[in-house]
C-alpha positions as CSV (number, residue, x, y, z in Angstrom):
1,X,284.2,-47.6,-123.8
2,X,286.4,-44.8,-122.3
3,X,285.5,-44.2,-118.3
4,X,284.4,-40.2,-118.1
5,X,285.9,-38.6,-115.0
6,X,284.7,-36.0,-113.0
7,X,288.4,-34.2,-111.9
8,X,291.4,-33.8,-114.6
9,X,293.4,-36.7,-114.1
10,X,296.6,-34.0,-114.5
11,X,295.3,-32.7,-111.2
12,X,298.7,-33.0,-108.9
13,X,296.5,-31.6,-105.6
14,X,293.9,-34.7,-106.3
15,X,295.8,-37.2,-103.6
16,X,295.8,-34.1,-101.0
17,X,291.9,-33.5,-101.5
18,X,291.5,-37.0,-100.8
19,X,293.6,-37.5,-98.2
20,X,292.3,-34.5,-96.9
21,X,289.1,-35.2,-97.0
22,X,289.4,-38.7,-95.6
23,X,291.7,-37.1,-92.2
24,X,289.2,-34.8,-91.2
25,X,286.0,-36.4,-91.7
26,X,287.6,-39.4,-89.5
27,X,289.2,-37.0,-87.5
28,X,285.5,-35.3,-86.7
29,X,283.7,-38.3,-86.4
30,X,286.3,-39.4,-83.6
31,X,286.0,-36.8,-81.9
32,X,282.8,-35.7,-82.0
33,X,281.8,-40.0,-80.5
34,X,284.6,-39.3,-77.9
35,X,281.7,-38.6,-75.3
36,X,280.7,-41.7,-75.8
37,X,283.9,-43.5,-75.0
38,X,284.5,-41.9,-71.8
39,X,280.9,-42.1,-70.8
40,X,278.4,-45.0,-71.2
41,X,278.7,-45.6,-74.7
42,X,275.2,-45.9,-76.7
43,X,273.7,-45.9,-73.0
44,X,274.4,-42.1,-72.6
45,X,271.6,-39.8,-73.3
46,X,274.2,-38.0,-75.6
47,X,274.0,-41.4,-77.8
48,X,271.6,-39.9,-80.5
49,X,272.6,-36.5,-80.6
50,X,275.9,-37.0,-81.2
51,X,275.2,-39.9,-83.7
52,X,273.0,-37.5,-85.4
53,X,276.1,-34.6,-85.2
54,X,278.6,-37.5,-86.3
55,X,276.4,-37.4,-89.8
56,X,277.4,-34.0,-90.7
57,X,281.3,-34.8,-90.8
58,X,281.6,-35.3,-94.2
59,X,280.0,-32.5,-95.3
60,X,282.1,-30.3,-93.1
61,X,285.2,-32.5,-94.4
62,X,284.0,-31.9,-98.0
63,X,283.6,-28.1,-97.8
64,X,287.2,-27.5,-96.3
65,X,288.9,-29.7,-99.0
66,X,286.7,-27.7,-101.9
67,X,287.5,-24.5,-100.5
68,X,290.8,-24.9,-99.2
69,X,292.4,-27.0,-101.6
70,X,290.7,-27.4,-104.8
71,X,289.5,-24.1,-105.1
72,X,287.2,-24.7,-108.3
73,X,285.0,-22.0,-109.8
74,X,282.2,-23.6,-109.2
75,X,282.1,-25.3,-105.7
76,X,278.2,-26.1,-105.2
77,X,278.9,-28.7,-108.8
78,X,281.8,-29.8,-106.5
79,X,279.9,-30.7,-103.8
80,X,277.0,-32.4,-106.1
81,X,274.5,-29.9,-105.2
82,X,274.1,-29.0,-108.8
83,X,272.8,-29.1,-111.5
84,X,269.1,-29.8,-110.8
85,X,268.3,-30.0,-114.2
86,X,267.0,-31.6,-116.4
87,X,264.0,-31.1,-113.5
88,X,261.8,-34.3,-114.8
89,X,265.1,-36.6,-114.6
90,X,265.8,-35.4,-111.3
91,X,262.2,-35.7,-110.0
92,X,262.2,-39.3,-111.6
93,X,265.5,-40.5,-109.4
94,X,264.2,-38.5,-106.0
95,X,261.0,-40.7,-106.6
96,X,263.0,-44.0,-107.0
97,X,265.4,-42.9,-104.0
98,X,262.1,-42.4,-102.0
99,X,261.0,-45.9,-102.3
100,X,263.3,-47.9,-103.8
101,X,265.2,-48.3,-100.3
102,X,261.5,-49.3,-99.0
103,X,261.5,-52.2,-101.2
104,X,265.1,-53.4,-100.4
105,X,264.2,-53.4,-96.6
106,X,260.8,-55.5,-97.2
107,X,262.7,-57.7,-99.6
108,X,265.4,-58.3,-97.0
109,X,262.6,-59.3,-94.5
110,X,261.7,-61.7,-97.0
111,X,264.4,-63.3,-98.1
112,X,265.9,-63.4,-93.4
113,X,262.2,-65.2,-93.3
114,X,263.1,-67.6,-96.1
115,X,266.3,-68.3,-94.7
116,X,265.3,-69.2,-91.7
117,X,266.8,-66.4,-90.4
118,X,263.9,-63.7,-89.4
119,X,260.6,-65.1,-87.8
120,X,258.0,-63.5,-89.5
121,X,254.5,-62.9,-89.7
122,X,253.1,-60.8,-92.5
123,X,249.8,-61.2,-91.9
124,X,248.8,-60.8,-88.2
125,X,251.7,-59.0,-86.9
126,X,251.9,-60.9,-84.1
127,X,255.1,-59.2,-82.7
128,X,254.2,-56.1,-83.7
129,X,251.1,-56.0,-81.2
130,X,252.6,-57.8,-78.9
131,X,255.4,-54.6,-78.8
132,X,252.5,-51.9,-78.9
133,X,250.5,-53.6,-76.2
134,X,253.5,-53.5,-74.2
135,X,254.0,-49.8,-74.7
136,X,250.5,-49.1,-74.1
137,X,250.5,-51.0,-71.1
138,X,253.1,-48.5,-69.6
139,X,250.9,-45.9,-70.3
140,X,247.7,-47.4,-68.6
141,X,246.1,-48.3,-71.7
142,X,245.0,-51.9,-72.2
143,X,243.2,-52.2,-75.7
144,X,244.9,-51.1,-78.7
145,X,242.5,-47.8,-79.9
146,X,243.0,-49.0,-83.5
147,X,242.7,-52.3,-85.1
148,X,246.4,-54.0,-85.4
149,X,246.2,-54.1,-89.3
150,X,246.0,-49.9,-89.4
151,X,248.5,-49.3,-87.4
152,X,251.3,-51.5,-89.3
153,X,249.9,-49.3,-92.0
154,X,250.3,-46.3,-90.5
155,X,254.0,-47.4,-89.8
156,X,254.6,-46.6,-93.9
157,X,252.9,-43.3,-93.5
158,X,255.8,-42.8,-90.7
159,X,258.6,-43.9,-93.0
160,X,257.3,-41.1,-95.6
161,X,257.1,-38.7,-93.2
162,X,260.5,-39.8,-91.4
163,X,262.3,-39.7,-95.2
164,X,261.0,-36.1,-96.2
165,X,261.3,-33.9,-93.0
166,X,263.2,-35.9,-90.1
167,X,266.0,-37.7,-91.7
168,X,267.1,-35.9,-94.8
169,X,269.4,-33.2,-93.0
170,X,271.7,-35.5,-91.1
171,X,271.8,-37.7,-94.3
172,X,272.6,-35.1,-96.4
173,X,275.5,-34.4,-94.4
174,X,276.8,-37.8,-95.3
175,X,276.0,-37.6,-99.0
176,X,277.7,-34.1,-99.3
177,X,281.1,-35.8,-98.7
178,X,280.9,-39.1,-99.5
179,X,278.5,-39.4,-103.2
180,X,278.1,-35.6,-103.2
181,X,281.8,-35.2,-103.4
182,X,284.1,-37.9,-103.0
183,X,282.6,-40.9,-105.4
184,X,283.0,-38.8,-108.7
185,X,286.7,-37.9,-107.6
186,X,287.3,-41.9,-107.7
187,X,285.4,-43.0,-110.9
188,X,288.9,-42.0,-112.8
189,X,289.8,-45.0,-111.1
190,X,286.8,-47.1,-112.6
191,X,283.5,-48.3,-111.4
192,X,284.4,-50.6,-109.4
193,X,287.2,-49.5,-107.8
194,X,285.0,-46.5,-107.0
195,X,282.0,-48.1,-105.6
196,X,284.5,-50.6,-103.4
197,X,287.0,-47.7,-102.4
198,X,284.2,-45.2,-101.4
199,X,282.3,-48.5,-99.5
200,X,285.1,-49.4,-97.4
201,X,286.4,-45.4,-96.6
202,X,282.3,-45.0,-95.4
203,X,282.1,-48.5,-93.7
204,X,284.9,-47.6,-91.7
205,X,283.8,-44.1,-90.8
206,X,281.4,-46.0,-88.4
207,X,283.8,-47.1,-86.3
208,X,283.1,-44.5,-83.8
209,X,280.0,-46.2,-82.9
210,X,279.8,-49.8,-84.9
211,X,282.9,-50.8,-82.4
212,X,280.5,-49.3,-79.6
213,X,277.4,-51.7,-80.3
214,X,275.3,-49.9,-83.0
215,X,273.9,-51.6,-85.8
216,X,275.3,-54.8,-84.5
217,X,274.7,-55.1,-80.9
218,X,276.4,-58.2,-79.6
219,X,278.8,-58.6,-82.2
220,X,282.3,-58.6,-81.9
221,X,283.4,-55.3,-83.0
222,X,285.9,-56.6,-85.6
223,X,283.1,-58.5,-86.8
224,X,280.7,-55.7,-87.2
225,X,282.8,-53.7,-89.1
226,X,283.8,-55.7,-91.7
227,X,279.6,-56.4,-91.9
228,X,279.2,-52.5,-91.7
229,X,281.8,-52.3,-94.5
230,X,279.9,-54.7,-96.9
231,X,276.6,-53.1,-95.8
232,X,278.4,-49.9,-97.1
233,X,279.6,-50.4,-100.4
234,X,276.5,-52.4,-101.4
235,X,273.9,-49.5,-100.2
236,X,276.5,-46.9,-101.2
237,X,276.9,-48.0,-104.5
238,X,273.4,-47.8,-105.0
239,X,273.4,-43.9,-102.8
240,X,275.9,-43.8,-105.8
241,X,274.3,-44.5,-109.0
242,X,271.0,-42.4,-107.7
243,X,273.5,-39.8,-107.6
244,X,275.2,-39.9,-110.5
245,X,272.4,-40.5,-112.8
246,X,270.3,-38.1,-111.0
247,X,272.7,-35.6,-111.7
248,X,273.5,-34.4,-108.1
249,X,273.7,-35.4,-104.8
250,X,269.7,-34.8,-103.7
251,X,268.8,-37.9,-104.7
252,X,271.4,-40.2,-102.8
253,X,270.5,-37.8,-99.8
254,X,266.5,-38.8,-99.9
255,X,267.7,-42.5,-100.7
256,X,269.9,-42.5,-97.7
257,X,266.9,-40.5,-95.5
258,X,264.7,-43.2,-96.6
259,X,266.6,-46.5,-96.0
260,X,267.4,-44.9,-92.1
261,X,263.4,-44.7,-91.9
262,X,262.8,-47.9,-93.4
263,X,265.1,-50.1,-91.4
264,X,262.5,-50.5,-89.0
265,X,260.1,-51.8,-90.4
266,X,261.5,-55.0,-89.3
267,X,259.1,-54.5,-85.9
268,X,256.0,-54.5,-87.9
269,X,256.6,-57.9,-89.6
270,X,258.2,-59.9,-86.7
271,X,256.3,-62.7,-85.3
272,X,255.4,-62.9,-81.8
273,X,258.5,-63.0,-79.0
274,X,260.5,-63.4,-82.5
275,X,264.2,-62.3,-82.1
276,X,267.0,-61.9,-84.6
277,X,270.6,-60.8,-85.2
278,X,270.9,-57.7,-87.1
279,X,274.3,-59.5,-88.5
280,X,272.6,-62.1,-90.6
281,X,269.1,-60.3,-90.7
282,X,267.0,-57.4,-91.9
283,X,268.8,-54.3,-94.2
284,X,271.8,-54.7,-92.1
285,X,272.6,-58.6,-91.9
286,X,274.1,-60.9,-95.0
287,X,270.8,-62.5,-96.1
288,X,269.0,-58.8,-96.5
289,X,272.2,-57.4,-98.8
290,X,271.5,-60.3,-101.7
291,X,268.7,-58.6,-103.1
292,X,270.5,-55.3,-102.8
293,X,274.1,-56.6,-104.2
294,X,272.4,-58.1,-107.3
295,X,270.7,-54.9,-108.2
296,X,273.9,-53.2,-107.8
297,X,275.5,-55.9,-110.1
298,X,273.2,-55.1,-112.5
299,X,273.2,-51.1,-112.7
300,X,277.1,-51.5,-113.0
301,X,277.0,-54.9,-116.0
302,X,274.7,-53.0,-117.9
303,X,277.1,-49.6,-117.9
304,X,274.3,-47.2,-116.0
305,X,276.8,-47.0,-113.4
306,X,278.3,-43.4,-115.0
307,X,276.8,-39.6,-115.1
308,X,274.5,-38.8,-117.3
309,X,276.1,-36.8,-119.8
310,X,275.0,-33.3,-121.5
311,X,275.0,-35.3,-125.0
312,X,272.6,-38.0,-123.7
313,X,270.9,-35.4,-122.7
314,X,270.6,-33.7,-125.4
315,X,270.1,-37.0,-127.7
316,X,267.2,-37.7,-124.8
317,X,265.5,-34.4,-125.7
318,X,265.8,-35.3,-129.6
319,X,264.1,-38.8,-129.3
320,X,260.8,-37.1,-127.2
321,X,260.7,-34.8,-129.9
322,X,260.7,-37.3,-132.8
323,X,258.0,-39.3,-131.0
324,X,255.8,-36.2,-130.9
């Protein structure tokens, strides 16, 4: 089976965009964490806005290489913001990109706990009232106001809310460049090498701050980003296939929105005084990327790894109206 690519393979400019591409969104993301390496690193009160500004990078990287470079007629199917069409395939992938990041961060929980490796406690939340006791406590209060079962619950209610209208800007400035714009430019290379090339280029785009402390606080930085690497092409792949079979980027975006919301959820299912490192644990460790790598085996064995094409499409449409 012959691999479709997304860019003419004749395309002499295609190393440039590339190139391009990688420079300045590194380039920006340097600079724009630069603050934070003169200063107090993740302690300055800079720390989340200019993570939060670091996001849009690609994007900006993306539109200057399209524009400048490339030039193509149409530049939004460039960037992956169209087509949105067919509109029931693309609701169907925003829907799995909603919660299917949900279930990979619960499943990691599960399978840390298993290993030994995240003290849990599903039931009582043991840690998780010990942490809002604590935080009432500095208010004055001294009884929780609702029983400690409703407000884990409320903490999914959060996560929606957090993956729809919080999150889904500064992750959309990621996907822009690097599944909006910069994973179909590397499928003429092949699936794999795609998924792995684009994992590494966005693992190492962290540096900025992974070498700083986030994600993997404690962790030798060398360390860290070789874990935020693998963490990167595993999830990204994924970001990746939502995209591609979605049709456009909107679904890698809401995918990406929701894992950021989702990733701490590992507060409402810790046990009491329980601590863990984010290296072997939760979304971000070793133990919580099995579940994740397997499903991305999977998607890519069993060849849904590509776009969906017009004539699959179009056979889809035929099949639905046989069955009527």
């Amino acid at each position: 089976m012959s691999q479709q690519n997304t860019s003419d393979p004749g395309d002499e400019r295609f190393g440039v965009s590339i190139a391009v591409f990688v420079g300045v969104s590194f380039l920006l993301a340097w600079l724009i964490a630069l603050p934070l390496w003169l200063g107090e690193g993740l302690r300055s009160p800079l720390a989340g806005m200019l993570a939060v500004l670091m996001m849009f990078a690609p994007t900006v990287a993306a539109i200057i290489t399209v524009f400048s470079i490339e030039k193509p007629k149409h530049k939004a199917r460039a960037l992956g913001l169209v087509p949105l069409n067919p509109v029931g395939r693309l609701i169907g992938y925003l829907v799995i990109a909603l919660i299917l990041p949900v279930a990979l961060c619960l499943l990691a929980l599960v399978v840390g706990s298993l290993f030994g490796l995240y003290p849990a406690d599903f039931t009582h939340f043991s840690g998780f009232q010990q942490i809002m006791q604590m935080r009432l406590a500095e208010a004055g209060i001294t009884e929780l106001p609702i029983p400690i079962g409703l407000l884990a619950a409320a903490q999914f209610a959060n996560v929606l809310i957090g993956a729809l209208f919080i999150n889904i800007i500064p992750a959309l400035g990621e996907e822009i460049g690097w599944r909006g714009w910069l994973l179909p430019k590397l499928l003429r290379f092949g699936r794999w090498p795609a998924i792995l090339s684009s994992g590494v280029i966005w693992g190492l785009w962290h540096a900025p701050v992974i070498l700083l402390g986030y994600n993997y606080p404690g962790t030798p930085g060398w360390l860290a980003l070789i874990a935020m690497v693998g963490f990167s092409t595993i999830m990204g792949g994924i970001f990746g296939w939502l995209r591609l079979r979605g049709g456009s980027v909107w679904p890698a975006a809401l995918a990406h929105s929701s894992l950021n919301a989702a990733a701490s959820l590992y507060a409402v299912f810790i046990a009491k005084d329980g601590v863990f490192d984010p290296l072997h644990a939760n979304i971000t460790g070793w133990s919580g990327l099995i579940i994740p790598a397997i499903l991305l085996v999977l998607i890519v064995t069993l060849g849904k790894f590509a776009p969906f094409t017009a004539k699959q499409q179009l056979e889809q449409g035929s099949n639905a109206g046989s069955a009527l």
